[in-house]
C-alpha angles and dihedrals in degrees: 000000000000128000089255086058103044092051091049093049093050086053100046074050101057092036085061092051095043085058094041092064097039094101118088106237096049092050086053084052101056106040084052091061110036080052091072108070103221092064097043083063092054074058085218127190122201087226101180142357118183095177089265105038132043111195109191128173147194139196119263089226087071106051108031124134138206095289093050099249131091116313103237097228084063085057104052089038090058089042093050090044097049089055095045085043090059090050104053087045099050084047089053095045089056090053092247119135108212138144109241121208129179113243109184141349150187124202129193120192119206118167131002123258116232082172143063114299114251126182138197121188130183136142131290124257113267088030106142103208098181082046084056095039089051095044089052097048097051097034108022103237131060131166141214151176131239128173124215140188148185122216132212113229102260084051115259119123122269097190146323154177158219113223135186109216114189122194130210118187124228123236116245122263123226 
């Protein structure tokens, strides 16, 4: 590729990322997380949210272990903030105000990861999101479940989990 090009792709790249995060809510996000300081260290990007789906990544540089390939606790941390990532958007989508805190959670690893880390979060299947919506509206918590995962390059999965979110929302302010 020649440097023209180069230049032009990185800043396709970054074009793609600054739209990504026009809208409100995704801005919020990720101000919220690159504010706490263990996950300014994982040097995370929200790279997509599509309204089911938040998709974040992080250098491998970062987050490198011993072997040379991606420290397992990075990778669980991307994984349990992509899921409570897609919570508090959706929740902020939907116009609610709540604080969102990660209950439980299995992870499998699969593969290691000699790449940048990429996540992908949604719900899990049977999730009933209007059901949440609902729960949290009358009684002021709800929980649910979302899965995430993290890809090798070639495809196969590196890793991934199940995760419970509960919500609490907050009381208005005057």
């Amino acid at each position: 590729m020649t440097t023209d090009a180069s230049a032009s792709h990185a800043a396709d790249a970054q074009a793609a990322h600054d739209d990504a995060l026009s809208a409100p809510a995704l801005r919020r996000l990720e101000a919220e997380l690159l504010a706490m300081p263990p996950v300014a260290a994982l040097a995370l990007r929200v790279d997509d949210y599509d309204g089911d789906t938040l998709r974040l990544s992080a250098p491998l540089a970062a987050n490198v272990n011993d072997k040379g390939c991606a420290f397992g606790g990075s990778l669980v941390s991307l994984m349990t903030l992509a899921g409570w990532g897609l919570v508090t958007a959706k929740l902020l989508d939907a116009g609610l105000d709540a604080e969102v805190y990660v209950a439980d959670s299995e992870v499998r690893y699969r593969a290691p990861l000699y790449a940048d880390l990429r996540a992908v979060a949604a719900l899990a299947a049977g999730a009933d999101w209007p059901a949440f919506v609902a729960t949290l509206r009358e009684r002021g918590k709800s929980r649910l479940e979302v899965l995430a995962r993290i890809d090798t390059p070639e495809g196969a999965v590196a890793c991934e989990s199940r995760s419970r979110f509960v919500a609490k929302r907050r009381p208005a302010t005057e």
